[in-house]
N, C-alpha and C positions, 0 to 999 in steps of 0.2 A: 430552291422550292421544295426540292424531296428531305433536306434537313430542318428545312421548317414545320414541314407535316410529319419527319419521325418525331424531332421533342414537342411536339403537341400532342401527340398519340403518349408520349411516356409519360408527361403534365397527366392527359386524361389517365389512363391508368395509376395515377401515383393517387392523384384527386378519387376515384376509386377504392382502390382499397384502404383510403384513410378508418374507415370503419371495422377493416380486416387488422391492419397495423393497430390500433386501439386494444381490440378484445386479445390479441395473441403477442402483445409489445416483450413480455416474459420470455418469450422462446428466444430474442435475441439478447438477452439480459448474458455478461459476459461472464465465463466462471470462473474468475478471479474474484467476482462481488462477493462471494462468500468469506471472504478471506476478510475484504477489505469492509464488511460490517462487523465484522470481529475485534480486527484489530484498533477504527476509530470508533465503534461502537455508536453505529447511524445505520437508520434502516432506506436499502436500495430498493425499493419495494416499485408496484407499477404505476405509482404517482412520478416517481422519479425517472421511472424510463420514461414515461409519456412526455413529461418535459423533455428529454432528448430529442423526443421525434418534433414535438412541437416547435423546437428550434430549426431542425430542416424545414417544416411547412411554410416556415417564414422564407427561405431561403432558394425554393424548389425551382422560382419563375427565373433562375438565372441559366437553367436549363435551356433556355431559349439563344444564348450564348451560341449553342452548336450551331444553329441555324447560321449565322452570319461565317462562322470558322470553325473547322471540324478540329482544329490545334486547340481548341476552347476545350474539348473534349477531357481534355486531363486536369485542366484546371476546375471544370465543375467538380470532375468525379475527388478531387482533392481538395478543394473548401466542403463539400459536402461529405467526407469522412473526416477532415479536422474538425468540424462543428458535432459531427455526431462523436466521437470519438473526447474529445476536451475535457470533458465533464468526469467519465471515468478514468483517462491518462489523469487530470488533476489529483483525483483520488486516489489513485493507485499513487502515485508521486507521496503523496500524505501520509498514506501508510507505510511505503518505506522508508519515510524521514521520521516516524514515529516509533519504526521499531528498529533504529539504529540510534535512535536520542534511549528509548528504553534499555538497550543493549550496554549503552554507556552510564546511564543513572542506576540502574540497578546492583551493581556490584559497589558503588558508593554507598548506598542505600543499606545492602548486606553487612559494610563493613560498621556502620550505624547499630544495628539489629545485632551484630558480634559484641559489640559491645556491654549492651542492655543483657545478654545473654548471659554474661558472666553472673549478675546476683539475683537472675528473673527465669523461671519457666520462658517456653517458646511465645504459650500465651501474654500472659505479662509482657515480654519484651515487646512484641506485635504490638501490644495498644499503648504500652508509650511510648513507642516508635512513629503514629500515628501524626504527631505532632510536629515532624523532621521528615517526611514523606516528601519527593520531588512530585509538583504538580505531575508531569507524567505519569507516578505510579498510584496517585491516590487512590484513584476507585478499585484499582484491583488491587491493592492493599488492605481497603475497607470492605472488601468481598473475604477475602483471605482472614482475617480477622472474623467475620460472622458466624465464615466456615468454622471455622477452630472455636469459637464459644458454643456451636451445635455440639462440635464432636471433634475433639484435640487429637483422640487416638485411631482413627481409618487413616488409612495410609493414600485413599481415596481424599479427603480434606487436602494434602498437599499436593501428589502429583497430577490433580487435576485443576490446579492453577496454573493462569497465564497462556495456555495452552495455543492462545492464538496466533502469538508473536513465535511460534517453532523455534524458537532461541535453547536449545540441551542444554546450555547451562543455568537456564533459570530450572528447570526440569529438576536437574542434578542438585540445587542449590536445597529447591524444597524440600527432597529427599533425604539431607543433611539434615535440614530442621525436624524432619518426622524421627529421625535416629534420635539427632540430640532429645528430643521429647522423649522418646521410648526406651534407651539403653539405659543402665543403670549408670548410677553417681560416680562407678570407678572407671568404664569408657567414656564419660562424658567431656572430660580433659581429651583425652585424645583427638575423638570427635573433632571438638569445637580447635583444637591445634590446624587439625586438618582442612576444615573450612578457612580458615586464616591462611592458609597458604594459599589453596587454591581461590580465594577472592582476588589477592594479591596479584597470581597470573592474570586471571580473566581481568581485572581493572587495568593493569598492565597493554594486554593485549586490546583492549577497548577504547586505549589513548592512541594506540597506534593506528587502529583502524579510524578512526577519529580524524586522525592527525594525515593519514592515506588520501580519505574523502576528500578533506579541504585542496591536498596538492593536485587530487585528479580532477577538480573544477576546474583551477588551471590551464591543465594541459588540455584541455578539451577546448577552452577558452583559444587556445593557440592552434587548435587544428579548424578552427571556425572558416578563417581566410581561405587553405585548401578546400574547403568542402564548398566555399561560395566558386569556386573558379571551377569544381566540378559539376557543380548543378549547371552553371553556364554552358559548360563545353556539353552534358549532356544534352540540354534545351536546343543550340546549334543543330546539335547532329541530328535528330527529332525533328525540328523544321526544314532541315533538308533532306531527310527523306523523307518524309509527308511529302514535301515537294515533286519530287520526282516521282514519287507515287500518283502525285495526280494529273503530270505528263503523261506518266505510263498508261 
């Protein structure tokens, strides 16, 4: 009876501040979001937390679990942080499969761009490179491109591309192009030697890291069975001391 009347009393207070929760939903907003509207370029705005919470309001009356078994206890409190939580784990997940597909397109992309660079300014290669662009870099290609028809020579136009994906080597890459743009005709051999090699590595090292990911699904894949016989053996030991706890 006394765990019937505490998750009633938590029901009423949650029913409660649903109007507190509405106006202030932003103060839990996580600070990773900034990241991850950068990088898939979607706004996490308070339409989108309110949906979060909206999905617990659907979920809240199972609170009433406690009442009949206090071992319910961890079960609520963990469907009700998977359901809040899903939405931006999903996203966060998006983001970093997006900026490890960029990690690996883009120095293909570069070797494309090295190309066109041989009988074209930086601009010119850019826009007919425009055409051979992997779906992942397009927009910020056609940003980059904009940039550079405003104003080819700030050194601002380059190194303030991409900036989201924190990746130094795209960093490093644009700063090549603002040289090759800006040095004279007799470094520009050089230069453009020097990006050729260092593309080489980084693609190199992009296959590998690549090629890492796919084996460490895998083995994760194979540590699945141990973690089910641990969660068990946890759950055991949890219900026999709850147990005895409530001897005692």
């Amino acid at each position: 009876m006394e765990r019937l009347m505490l998750s009633v009393m938590v029901l009423l207070l949650w029913k409660l501040g649903d109007p507190w929760l509405s106006e202030h939903c932003m103060y839990l907003r996580e600070k990773a979001c900034d990241h991850i509207e950068a990088v898939l370029k979607i706004k996490l705005d308070q339409a989108w937390m309110l949906s979060r919470i909206q999905r617990l309001r659907y979920l809240r009356l199972i609170i009433l679990l406690i009442a009949f078994d206090i071992r319910f206890i961890y079960i609520v409190l963990f469907v009700l942080i998977f359901v809040y939580k899903s939405t931006y784990l999903r996203l966060k997940h998006q983001a970093k499969q997006h900026i490890q597909l960029v990690r690996y397109q883009f120095p293909i992309y570069l070797r494309q761009l090295q190309i066109l660079l041989q009988n074209n300014t930086v601009v010119n290669a850019v826009e007919q490179s425009l055409a051979y662009v992997p779906d992942v870099l397009k927009e910020d290609i056609h940003v980059f491109h904009t940039a550079l028809l405003e104003d080819s020579r700030s050194l601002n136009t380059y190194i303030l591309q991409m900036q989201a994906y924190q990746l130094p080597e795209i960093t490093r890459a644009f700063k090549w192009l603002y040289r090759y743009q800006s040095i004279g005709s007799q470094d520009a051999y050089r230069q453009f030697n020097r990006m050729i090699l260092s593309t080489s590595k980084w693609l190199r090292q992009a296959r590998i890291h690549q090629k890492q990911n796919a084996v460490g699904i895998y083995q994760w894949m194979g540590m699945l069975p141990l973690v089910g016989v641990t969660m068990v053996f946890i759950s055991a030991m949890l219900s026999v001391a709850l147990t005895l706890f409530e001897r005692g």
